[in-house]
SEROMAR-407025 format. One line per field, with one value per residue (C-alpha): residue number from 1; residue in one letter; x, y, z. Coordinates in steps of 0.5 Angstrom, whole numbers. Layout:
% residues N
num <- NUM/...
residuo <- A/...
c1 <- X/...
c2 <- Y/...
c3 <- Z/...
This chain:
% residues 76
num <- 1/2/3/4/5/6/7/8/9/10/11/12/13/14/15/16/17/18/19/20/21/22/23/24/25/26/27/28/29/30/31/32/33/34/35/36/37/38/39/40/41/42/43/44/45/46/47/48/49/50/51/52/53/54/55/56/57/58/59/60/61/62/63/64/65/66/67/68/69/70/71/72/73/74/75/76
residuo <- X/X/X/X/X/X/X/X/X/X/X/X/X/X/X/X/X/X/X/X/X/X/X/X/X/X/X/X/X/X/X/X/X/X/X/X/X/X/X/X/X/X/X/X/X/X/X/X/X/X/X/X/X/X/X/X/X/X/X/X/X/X/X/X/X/X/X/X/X/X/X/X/X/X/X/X
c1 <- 218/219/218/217/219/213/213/217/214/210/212/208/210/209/212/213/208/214/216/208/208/215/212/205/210/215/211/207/213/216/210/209/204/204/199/200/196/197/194/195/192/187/185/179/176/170/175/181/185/186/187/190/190/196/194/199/196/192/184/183/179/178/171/169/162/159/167/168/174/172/175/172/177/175/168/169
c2 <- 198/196/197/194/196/192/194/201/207/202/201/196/196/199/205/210/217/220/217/218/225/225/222/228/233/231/227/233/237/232/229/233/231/224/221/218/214/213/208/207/204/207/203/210/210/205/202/201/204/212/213/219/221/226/229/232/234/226/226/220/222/218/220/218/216/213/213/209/212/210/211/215/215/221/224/230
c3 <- 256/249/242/236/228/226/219/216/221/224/232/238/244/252/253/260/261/260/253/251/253/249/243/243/244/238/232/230/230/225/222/215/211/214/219/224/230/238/242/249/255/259/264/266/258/256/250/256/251/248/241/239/232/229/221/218/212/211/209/214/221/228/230/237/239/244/247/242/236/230/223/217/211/207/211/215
């Protein structure tokens, strides 16, 4: 398990299900008016991986099409 400060509120890394399902449990509680991203594996989903999108007020969208998360910044 890792994780990187990539850039300020930007972190990388490996995590256990248990820290994930921390981490969806608690950014939203502390999110504001911010945004943020999930992206982990998930071997079971067409891309290999899960997107999770937090808005806490933000204007950008992830949409999914074709099992694909795509984003549209500024279309509802």
């Amino acid at each position: 398990m890792y994780l990187f400060k990539v850039n300020a509120g930007l972190y990388a890394g490996e995590v256990t299900k248990r820290v994930l399902e921390y981490l969806l449990e608690v950014i939203p509680c502390k999110i504001g008016k911010g945004s943020a991203i999930l992206v982990w594996k998930n071997a079971k989903a067409t891309t290999g991986f899960e997107v999770f999108e937090i808005t806490g007020g933000g204007s950008e969208k992830l949409r999914k099409i074709d099992g694909i998360s795509l984003n549209f910044k500024g279309i509802s």
